[in-house]
PDB file of N, CA, C and O in Angstrom, chain B, residues numbered from 101:
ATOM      1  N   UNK B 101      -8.415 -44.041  -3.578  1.00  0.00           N
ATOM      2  CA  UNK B 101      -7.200 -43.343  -3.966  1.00  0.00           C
ATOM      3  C   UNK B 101      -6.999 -42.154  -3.023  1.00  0.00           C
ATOM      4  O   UNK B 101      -7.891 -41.386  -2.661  1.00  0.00           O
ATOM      5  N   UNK B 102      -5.700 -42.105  -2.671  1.00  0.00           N
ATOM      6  CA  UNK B 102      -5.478 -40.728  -1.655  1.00  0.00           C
ATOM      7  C   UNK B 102      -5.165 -39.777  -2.415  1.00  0.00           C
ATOM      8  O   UNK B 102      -4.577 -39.905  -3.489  1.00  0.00           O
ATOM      9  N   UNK B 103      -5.528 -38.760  -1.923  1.00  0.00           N
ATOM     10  CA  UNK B 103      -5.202 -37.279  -2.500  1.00  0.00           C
ATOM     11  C   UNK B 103      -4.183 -36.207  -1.996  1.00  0.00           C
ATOM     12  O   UNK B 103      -4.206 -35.884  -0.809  1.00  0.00           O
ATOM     13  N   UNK B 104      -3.277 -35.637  -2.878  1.00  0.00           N
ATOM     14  CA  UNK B 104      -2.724 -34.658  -2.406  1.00  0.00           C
ATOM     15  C   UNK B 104      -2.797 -33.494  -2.362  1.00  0.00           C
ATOM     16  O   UNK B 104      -2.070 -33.185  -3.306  1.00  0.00           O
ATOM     17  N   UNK B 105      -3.234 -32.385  -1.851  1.00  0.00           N
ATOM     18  CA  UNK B 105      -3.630 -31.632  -1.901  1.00  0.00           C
ATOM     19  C   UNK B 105      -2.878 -30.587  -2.400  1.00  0.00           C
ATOM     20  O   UNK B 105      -3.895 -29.893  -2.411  1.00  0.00           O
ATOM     21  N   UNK B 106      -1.701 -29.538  -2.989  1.00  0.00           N
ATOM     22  CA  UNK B 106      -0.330 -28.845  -3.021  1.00  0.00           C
ATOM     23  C   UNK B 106      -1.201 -27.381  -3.526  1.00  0.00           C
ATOM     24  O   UNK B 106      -2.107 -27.296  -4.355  1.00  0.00           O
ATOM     25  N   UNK B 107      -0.506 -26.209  -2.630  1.00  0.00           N
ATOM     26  CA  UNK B 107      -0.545 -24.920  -3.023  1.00  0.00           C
ATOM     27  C   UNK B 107       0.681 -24.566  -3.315  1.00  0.00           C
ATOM     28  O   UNK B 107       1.544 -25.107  -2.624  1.00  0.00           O
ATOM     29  N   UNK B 108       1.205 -23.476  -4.504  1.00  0.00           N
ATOM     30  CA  UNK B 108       2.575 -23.064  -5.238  1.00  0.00           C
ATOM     31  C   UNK B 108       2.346 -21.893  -3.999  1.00  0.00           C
ATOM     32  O   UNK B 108       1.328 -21.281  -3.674  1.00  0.00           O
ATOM     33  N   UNK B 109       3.782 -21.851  -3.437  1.00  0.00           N
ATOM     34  CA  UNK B 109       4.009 -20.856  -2.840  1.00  0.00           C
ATOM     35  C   UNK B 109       5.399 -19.859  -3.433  1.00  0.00           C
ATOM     36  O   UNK B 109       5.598 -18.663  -3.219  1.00  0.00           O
ATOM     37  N   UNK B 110       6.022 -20.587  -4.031  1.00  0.00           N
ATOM     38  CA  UNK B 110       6.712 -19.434  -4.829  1.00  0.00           C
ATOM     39  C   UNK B 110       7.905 -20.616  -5.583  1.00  0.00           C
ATOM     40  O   UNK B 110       7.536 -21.790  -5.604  1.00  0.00           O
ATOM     41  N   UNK B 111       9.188 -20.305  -6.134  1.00  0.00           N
ATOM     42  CA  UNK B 111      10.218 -20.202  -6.651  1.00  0.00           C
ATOM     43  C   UNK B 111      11.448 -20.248  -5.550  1.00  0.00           C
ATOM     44  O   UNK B 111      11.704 -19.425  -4.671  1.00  0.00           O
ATOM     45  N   UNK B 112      12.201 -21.615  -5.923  1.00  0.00           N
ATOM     46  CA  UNK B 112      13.154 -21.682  -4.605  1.00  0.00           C
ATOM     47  C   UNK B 112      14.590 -21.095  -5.549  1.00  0.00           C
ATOM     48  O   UNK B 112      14.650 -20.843  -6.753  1.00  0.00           O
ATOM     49  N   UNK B 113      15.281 -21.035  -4.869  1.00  0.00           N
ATOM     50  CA  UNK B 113      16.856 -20.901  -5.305  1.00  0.00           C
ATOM     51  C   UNK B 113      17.363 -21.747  -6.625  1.00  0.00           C
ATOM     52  O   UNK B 113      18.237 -21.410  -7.424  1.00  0.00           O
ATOM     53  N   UNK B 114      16.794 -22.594  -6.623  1.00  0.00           N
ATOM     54  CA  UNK B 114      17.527 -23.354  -8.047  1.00  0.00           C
ATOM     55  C   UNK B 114      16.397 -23.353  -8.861  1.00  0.00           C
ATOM     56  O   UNK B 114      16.348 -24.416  -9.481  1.00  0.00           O
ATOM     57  N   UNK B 115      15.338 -22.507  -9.160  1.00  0.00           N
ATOM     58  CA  UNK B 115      14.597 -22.503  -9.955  1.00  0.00           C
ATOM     59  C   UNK B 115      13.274 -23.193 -10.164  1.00  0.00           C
ATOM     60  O   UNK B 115      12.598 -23.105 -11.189  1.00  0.00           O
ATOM     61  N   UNK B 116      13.011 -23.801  -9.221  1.00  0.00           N
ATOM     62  CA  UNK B 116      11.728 -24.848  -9.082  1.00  0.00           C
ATOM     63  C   UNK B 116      10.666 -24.730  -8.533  1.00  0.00           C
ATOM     64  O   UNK B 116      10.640 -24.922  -7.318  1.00  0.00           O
ATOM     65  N   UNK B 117       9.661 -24.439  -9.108  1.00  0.00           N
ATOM     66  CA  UNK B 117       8.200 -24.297  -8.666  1.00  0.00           C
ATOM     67  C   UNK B 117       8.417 -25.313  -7.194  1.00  0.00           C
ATOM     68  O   UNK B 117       8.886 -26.448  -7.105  1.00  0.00           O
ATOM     69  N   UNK B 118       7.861 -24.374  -6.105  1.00  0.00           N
ATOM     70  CA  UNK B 118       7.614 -25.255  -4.700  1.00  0.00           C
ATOM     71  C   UNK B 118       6.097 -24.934  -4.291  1.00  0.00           C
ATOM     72  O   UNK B 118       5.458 -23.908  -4.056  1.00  0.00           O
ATOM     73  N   UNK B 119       5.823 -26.345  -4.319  1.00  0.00           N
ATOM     74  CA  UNK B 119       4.284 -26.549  -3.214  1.00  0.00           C
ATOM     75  C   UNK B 119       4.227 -27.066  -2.128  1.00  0.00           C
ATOM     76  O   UNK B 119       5.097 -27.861  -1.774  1.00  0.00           O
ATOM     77  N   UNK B 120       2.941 -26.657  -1.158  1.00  0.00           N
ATOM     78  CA  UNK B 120       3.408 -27.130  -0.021  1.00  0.00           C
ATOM     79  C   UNK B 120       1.983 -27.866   0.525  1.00  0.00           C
ATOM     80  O   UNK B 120       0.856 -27.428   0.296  1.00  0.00           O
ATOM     81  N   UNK B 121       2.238 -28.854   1.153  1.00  0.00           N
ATOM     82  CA  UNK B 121       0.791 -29.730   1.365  1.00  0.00           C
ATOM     83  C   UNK B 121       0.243 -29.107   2.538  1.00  0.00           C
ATOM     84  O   UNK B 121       0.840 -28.202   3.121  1.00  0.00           O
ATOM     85  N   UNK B 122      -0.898 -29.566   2.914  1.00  0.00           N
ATOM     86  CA  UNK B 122      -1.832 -28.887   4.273  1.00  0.00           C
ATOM     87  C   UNK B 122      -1.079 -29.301   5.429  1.00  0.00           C
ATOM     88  O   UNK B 122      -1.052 -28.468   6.335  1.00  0.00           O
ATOM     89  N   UNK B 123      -0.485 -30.335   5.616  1.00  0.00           N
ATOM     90  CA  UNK B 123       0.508 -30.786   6.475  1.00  0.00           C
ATOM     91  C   UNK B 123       2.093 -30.027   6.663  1.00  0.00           C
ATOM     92  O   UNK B 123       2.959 -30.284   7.498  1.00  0.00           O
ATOM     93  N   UNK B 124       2.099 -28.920   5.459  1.00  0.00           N
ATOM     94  CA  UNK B 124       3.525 -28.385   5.785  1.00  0.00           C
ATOM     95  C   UNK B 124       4.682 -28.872   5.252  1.00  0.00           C
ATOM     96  O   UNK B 124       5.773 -28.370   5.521  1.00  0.00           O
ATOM     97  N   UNK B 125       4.465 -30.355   4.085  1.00  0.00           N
ATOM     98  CA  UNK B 125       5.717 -30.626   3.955  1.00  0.00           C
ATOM     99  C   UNK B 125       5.849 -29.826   2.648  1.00  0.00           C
ATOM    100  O   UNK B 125       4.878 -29.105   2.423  1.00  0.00           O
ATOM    101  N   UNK B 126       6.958 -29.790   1.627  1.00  0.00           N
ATOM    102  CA  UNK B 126       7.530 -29.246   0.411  1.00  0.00           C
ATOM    103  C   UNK B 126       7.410 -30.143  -0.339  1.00  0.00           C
ATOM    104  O   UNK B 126       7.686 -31.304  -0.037  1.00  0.00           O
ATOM    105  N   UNK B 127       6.811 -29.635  -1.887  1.00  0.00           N
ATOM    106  CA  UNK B 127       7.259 -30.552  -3.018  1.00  0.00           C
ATOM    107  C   UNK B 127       7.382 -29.833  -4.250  1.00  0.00           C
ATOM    108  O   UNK B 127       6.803 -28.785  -4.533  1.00  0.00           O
ATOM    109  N   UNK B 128       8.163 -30.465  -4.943  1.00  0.00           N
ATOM    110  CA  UNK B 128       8.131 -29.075  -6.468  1.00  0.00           C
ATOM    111  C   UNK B 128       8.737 -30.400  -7.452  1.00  0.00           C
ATOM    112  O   UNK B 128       8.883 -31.616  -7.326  1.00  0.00           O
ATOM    113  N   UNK B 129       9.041 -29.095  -8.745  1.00  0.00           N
ATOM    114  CA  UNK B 129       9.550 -29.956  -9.846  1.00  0.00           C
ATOM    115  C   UNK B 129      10.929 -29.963  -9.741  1.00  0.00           C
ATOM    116  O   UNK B 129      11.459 -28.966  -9.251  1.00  0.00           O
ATOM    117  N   UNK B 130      11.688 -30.989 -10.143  1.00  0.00           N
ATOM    118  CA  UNK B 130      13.327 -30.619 -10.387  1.00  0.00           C
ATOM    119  C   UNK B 130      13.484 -30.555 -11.909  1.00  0.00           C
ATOM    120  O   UNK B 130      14.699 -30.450 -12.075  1.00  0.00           O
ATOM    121  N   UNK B 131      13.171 -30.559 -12.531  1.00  0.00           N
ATOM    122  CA  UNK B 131      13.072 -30.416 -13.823  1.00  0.00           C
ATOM    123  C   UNK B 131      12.325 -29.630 -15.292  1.00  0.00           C
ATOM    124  O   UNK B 131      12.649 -29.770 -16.472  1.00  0.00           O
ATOM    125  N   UNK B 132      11.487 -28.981 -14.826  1.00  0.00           N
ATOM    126  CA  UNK B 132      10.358 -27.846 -15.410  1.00  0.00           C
ATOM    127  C   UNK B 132      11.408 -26.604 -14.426  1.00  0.00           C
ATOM    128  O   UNK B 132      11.481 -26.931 -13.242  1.00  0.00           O
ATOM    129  N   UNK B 133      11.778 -25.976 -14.597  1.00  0.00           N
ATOM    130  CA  UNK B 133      12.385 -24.548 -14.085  1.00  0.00           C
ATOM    131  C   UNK B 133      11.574 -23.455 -14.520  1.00  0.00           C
ATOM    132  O   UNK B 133      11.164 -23.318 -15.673  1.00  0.00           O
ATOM    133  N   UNK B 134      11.314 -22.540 -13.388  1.00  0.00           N
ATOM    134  CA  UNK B 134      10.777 -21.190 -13.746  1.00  0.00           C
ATOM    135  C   UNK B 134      11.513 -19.880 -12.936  1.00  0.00           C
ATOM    136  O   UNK B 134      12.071 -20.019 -11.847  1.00  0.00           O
ATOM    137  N   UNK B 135      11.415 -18.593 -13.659  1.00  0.00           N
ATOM    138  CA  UNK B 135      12.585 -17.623 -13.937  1.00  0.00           C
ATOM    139  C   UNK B 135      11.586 -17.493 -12.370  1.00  0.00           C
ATOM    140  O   UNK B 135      10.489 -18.027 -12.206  1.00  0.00           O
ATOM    141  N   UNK B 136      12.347 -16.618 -11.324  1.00  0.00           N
ATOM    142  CA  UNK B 136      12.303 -15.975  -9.826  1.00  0.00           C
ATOM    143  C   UNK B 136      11.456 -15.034 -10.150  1.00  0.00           C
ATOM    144  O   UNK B 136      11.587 -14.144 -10.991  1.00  0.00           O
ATOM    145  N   UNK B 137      10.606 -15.258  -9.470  1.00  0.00           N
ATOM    146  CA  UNK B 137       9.149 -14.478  -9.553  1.00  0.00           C
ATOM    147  C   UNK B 137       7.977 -14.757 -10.357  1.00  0.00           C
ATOM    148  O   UNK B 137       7.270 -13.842 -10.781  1.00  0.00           O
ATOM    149  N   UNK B 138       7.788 -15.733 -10.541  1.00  0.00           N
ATOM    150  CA  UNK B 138       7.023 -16.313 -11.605  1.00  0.00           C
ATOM    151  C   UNK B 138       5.843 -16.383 -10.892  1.00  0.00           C
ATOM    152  O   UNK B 138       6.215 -16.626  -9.744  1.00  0.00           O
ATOM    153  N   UNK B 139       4.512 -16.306 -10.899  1.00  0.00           N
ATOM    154  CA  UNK B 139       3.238 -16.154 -10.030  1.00  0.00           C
ATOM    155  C   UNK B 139       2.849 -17.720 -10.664  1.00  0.00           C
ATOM    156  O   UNK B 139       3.327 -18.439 -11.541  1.00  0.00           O
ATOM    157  N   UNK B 140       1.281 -17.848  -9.346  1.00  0.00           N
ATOM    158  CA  UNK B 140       0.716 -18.780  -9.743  1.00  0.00           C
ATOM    159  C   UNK B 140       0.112 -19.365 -10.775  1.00  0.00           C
ATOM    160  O   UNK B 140      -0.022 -20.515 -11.193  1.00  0.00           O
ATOM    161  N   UNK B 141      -0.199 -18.354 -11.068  1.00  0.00           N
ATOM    162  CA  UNK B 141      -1.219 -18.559 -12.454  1.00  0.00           C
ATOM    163  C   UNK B 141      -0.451 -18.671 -13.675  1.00  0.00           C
ATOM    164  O   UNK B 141      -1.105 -19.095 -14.627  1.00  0.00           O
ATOM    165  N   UNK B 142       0.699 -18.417 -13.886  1.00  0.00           N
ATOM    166  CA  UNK B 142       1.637 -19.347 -14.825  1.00  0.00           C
ATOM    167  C   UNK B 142       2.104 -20.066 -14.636  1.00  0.00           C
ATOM    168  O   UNK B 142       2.510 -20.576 -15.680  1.00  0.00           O
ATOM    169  N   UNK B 143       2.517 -20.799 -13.439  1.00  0.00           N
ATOM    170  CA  UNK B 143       2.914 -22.052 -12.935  1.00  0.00           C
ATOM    171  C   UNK B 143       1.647 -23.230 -13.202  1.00  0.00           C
ATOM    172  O   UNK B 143       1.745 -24.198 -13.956  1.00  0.00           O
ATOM    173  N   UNK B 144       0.655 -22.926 -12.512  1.00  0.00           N
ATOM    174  CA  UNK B 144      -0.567 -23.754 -12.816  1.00  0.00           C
ATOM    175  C   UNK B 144      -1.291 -23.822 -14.277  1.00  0.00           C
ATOM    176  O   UNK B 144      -2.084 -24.744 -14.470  1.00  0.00           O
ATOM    177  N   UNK B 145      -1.074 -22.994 -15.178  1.00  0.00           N
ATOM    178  CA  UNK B 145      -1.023 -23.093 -16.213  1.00  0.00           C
ATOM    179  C   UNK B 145      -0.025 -23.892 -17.252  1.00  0.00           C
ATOM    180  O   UNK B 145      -0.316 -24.264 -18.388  1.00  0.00           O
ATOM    181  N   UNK B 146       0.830 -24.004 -16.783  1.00  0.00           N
ATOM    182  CA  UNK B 146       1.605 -24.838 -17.685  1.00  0.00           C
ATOM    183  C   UNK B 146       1.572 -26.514 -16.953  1.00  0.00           C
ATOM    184  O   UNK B 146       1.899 -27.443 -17.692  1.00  0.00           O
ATOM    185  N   UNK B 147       1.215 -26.780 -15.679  1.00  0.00           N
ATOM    186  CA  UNK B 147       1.216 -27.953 -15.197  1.00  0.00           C
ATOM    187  C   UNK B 147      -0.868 -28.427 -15.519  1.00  0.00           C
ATOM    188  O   UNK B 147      -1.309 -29.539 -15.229  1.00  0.00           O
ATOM    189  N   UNK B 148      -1.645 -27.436 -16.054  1.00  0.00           N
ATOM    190  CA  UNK B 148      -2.598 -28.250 -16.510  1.00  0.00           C
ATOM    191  C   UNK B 148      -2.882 -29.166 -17.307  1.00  0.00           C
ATOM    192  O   UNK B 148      -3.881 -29.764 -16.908  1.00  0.00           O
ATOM    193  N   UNK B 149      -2.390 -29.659 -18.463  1.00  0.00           N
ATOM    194  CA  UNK B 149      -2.352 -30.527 -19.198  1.00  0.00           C
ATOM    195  C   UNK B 149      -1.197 -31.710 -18.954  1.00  0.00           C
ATOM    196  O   UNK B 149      -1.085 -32.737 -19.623  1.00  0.00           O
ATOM    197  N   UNK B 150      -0.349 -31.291 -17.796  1.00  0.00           N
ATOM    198  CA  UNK B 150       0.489 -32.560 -17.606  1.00  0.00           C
ATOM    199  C   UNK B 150       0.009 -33.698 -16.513  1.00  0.00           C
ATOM    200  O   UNK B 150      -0.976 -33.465 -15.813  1.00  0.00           O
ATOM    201  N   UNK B 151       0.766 -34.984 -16.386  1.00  0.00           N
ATOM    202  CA  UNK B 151       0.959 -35.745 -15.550  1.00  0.00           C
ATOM    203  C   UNK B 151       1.582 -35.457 -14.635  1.00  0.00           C
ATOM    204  O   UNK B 151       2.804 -35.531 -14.765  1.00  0.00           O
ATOM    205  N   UNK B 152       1.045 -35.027 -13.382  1.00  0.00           N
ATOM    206  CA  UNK B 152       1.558 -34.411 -12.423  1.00  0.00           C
ATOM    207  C   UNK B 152       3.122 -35.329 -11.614  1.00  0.00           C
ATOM    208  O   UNK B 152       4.209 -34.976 -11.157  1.00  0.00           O
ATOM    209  N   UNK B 153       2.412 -36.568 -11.804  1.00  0.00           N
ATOM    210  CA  UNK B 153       3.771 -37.969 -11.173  1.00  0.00           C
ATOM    211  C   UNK B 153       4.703 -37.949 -11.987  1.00  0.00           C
ATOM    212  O   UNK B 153       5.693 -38.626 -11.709  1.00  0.00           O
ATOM    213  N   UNK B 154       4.688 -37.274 -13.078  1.00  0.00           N
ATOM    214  CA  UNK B 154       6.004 -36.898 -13.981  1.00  0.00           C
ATOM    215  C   UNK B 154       6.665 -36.146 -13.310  1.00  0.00           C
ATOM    216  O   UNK B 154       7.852 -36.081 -13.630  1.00  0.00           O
ATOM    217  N   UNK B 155       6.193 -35.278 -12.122  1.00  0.00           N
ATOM    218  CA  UNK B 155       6.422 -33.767 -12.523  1.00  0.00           C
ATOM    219  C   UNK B 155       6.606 -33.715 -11.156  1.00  0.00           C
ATOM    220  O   UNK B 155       7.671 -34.095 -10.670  1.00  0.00           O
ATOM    221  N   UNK B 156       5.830 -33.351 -10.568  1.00  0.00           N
ATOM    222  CA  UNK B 156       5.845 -33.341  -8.762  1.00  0.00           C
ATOM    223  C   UNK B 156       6.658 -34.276  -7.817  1.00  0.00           C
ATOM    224  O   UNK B 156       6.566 -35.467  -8.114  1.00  0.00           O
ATOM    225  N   UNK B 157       7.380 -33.999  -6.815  1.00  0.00           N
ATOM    226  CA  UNK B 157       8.143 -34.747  -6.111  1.00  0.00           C
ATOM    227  C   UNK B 157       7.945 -34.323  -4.831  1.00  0.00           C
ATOM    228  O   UNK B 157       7.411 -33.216  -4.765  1.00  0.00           O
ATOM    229  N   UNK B 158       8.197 -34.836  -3.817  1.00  0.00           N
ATOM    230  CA  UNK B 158       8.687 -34.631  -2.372  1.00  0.00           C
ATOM    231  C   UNK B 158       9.751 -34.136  -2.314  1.00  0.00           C
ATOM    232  O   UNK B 158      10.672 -34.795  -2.798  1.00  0.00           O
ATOM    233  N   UNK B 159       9.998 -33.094  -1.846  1.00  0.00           N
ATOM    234  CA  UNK B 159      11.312 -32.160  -1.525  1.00  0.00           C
ATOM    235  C   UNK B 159      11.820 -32.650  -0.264  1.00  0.00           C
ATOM    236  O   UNK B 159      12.866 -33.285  -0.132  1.00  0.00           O
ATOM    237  N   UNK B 160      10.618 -32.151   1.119  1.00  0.00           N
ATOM    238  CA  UNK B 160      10.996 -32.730   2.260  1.00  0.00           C
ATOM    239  C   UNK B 160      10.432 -31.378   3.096  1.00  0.00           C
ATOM    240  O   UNK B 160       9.323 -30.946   2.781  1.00  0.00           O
ATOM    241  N   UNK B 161      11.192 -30.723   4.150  1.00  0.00           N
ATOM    242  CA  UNK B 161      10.303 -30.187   5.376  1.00  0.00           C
ATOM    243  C   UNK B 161      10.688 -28.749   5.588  1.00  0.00           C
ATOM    244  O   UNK B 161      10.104 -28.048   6.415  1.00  0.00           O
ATOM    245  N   UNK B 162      11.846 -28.237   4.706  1.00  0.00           N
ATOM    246  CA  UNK B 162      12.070 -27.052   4.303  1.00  0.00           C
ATOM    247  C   UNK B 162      12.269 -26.312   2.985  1.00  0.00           C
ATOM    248  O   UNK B 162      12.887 -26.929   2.117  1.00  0.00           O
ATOM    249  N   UNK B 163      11.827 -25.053   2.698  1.00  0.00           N
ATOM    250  CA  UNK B 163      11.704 -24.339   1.521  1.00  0.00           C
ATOM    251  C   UNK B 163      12.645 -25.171   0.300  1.00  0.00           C
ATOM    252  O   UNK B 163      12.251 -25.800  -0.682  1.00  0.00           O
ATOM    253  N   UNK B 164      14.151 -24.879   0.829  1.00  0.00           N
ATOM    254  CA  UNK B 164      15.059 -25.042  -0.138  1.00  0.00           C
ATOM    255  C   UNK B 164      15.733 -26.481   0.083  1.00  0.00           C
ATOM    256  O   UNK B 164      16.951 -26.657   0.120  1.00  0.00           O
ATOM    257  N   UNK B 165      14.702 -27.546   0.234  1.00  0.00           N
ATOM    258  CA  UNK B 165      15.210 -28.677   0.812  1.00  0.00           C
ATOM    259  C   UNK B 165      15.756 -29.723  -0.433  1.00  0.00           C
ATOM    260  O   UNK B 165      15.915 -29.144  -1.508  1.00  0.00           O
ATOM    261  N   UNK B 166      16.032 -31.041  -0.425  1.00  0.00           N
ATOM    262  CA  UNK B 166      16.254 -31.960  -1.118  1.00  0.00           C
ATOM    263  C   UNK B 166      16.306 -31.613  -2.742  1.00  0.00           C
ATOM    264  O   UNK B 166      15.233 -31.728  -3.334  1.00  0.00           O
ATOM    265  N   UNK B 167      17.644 -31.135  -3.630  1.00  0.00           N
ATOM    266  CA  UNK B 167      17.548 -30.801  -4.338  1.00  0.00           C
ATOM    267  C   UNK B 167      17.052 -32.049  -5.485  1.00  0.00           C
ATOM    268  O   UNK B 167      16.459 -31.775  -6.528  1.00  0.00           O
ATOM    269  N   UNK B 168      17.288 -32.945  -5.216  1.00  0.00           N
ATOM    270  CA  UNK B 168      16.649 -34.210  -6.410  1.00  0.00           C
ATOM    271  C   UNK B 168      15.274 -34.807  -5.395  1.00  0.00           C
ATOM    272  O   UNK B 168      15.395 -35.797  -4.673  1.00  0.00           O
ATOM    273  N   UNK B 169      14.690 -34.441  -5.446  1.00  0.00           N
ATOM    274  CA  UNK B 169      13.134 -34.937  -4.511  1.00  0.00           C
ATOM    275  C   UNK B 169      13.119 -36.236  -4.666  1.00  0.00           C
ATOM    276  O   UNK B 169      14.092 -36.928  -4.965  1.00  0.00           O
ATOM    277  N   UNK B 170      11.923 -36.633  -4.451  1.00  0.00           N
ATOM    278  CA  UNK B 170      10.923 -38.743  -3.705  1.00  0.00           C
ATOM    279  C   UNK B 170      10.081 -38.165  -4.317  1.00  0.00           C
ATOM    280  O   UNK B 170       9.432 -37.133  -4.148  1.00  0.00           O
ATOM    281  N   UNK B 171      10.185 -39.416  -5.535  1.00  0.00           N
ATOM    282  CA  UNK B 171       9.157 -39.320  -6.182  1.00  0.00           C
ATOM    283  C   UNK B 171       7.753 -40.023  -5.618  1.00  0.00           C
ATOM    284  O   UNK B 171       7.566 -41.069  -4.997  1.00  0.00           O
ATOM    285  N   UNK B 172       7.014 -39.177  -6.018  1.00  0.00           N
ATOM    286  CA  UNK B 172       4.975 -39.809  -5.174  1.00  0.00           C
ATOM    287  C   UNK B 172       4.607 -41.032  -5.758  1.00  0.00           C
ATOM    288  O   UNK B 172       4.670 -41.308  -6.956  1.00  0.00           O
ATOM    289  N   UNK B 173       4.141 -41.886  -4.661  1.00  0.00           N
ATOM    290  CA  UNK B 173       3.252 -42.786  -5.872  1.00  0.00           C
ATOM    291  C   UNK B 173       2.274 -42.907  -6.734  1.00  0.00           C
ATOM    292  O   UNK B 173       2.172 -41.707  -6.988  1.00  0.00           O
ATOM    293  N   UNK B 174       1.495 -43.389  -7.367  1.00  0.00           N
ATOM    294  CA  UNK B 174       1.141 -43.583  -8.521  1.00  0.00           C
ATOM    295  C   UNK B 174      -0.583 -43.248  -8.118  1.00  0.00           C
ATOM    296  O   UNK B 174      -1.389 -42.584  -8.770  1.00  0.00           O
ATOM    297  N   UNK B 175      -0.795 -44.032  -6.703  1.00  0.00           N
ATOM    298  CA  UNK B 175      -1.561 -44.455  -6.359  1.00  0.00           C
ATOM    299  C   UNK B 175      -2.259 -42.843  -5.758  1.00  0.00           C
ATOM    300  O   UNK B 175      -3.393 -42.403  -5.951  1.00  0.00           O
ATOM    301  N   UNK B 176      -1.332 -42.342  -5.137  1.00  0.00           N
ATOM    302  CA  UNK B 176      -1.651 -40.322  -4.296  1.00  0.00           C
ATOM    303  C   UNK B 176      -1.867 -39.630  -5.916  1.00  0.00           C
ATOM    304  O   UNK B 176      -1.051 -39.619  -6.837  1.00  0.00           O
ATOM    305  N   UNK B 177      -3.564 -38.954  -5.874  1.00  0.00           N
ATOM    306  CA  UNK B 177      -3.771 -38.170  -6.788  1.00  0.00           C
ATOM    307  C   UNK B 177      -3.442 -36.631  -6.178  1.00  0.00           C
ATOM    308  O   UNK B 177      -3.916 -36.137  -5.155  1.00  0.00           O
ATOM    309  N   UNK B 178      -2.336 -35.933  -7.271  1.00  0.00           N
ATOM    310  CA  UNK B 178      -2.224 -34.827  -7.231  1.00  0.00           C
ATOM    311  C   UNK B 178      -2.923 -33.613  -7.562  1.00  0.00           C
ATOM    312  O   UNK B 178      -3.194 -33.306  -8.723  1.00  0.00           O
ATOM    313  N   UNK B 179      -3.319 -32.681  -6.211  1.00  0.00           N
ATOM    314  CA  UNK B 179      -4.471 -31.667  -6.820  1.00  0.00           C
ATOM    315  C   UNK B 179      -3.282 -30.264  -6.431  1.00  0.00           C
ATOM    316  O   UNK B 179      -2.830 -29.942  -5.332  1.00  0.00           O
ATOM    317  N   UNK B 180      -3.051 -29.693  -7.695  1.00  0.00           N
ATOM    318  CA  UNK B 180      -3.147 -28.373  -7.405  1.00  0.00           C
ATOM    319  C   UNK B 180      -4.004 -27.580  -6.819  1.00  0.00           C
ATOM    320  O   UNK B 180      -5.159 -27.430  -7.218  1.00  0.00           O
ATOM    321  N   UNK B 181      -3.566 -27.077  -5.941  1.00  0.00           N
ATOM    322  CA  UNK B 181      -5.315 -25.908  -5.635  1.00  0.00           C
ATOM    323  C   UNK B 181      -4.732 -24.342  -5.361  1.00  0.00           C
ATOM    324  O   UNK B 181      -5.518 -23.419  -5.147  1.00  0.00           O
TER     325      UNK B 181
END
């Protein structure tokens, strides 16, 4: 199984937790919204008990990119870190 690796780097314009892989691309939620300025440790707190492939998407290669993301497959395990 491949792994994804995602660090929260902040809160984009429409409200969506954004992570970004070791490679640089963007991914967040479109659907879980958090208020502008929201830190890590409440973001990663509320995504511990979920299914991340619910939740996580591919944005694409800039901050405020692809407002409806690509969803991951099933098969790429998602690691917050």
């Amino acid at each position: 199984m491949k792994e994804l690796k995602l660090t929260f780097i902040g809160i984009d314009d429409w409200n969506r937790p954004v992570f970004q892989d070791e490679k640089g691309r963007y991914f967040g939620d479109t659907e879980n919204l958090f208020n502008y300025g929201t830190g890590k440790e409440e973001v990663y707190n509320f995504y511990q008990d979920k299914e991340l492939h619910y939740h996580i998407c591919y944005f694409g290669i800039s901050f405020d990119c692809d407002p409806l993301g690509i969803w991951i497959k099933e098969d790429v395990k998602i690691i917050l870190e």
